[in-house]
C-alpha positions as CSV (number, residue, x, y, z in Angstrom):
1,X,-12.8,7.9,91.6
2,X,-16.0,6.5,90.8
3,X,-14.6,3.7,88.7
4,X,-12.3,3.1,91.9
5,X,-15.5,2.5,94.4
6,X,-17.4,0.0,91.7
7,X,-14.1,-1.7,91.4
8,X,-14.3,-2.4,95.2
9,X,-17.8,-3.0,95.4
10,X,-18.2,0.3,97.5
11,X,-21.4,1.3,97.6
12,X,-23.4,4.5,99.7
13,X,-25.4,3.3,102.7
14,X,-27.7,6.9,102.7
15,X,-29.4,7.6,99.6
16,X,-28.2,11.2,100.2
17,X,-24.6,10.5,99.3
18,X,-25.7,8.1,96.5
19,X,-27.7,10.7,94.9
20,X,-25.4,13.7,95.6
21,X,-22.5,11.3,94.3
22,X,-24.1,9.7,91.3
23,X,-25.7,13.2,90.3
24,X,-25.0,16.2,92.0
25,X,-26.6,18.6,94.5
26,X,-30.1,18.8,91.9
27,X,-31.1,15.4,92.7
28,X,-30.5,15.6,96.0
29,X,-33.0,18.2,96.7
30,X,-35.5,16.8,93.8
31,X,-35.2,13.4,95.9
32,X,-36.0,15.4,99.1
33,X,-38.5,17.7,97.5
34,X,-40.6,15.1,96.3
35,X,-41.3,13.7,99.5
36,X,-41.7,17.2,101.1
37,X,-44.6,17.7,98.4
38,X,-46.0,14.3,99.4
39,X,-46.3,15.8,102.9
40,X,-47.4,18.7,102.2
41,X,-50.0,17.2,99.9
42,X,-51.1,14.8,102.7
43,X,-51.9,17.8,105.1
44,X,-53.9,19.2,102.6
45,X,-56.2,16.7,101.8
46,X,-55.8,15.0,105.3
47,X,-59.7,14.1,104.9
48,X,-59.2,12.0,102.3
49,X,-58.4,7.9,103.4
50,X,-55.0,7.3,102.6
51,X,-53.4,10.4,103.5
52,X,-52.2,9.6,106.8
53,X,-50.4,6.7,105.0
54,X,-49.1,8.8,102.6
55,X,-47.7,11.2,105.6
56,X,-45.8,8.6,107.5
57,X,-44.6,6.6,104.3
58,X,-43.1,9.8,103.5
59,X,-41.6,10.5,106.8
60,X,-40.4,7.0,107.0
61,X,-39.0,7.0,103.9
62,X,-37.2,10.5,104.3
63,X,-35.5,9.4,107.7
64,X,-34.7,6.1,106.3
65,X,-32.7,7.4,103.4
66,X,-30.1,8.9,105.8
67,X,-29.1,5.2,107.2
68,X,-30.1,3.4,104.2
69,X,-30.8,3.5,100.3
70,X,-34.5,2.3,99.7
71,X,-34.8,2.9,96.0
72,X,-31.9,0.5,95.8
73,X,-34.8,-2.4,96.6
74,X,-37.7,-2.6,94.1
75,X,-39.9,-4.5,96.8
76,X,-40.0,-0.7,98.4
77,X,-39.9,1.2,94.8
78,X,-43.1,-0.8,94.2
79,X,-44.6,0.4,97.6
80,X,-43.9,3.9,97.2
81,X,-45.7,3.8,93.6
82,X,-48.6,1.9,94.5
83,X,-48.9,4.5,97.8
84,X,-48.8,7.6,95.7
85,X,-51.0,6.1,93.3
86,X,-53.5,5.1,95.8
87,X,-53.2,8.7,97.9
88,X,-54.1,10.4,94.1
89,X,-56.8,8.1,93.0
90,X,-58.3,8.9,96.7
91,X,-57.7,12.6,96.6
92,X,-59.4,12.7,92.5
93,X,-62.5,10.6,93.6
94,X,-62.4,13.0,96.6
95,X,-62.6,16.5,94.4
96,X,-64.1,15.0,91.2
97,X,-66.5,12.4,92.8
98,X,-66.3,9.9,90.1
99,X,-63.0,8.4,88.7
């Protein structure tokens, strides 16, 4: 079946399906807990300066994948790792107070 779909240049417009199809149920829910955690984090440390960012990067990112595949582009690959890295250097200077 797969080989079918690549043959035709068939591709999955929600990254939902893609994962789920590609590699099971597991990633699906590592793909969705992921950003969950990000949220979750956010809230948490919602004093630090990038956490509202990282809140509605998530949320966009989460609603997005139903329509769409983002980590099909790198352009937004590269966002989302320079936003998580920017949320945790924020929330370490936060608690430690020096990098």
């Amino acid at each position: 079946m797969k080989e079918l779909l690549y043959s035709e240049n068939l591709y999955a417009e929600s990254s939902y399906v893609w994962f789920l199809y590609n590699f099971g149920l597991i990633s699906v829910l590592v793909y969705g807990l992921i950003f969950l955690e990000l949220i979750y984090l956010s809230i948490k440390y919602k004093y630090t300066k990038f956490s509202y960012l990282v809140y509605t990067f998530s949320i966009v990112i989460l609603i997005s994948s139903i329509t769409n595949a983002p980590f099909q582009e790198p352009r937004i690959n590269l966002l989302i790792a320079l936003t998580i890295a920017i949320f945790m250097y924020s929330w370490r200077v936060r608690d430690v107070g020096r990098i």
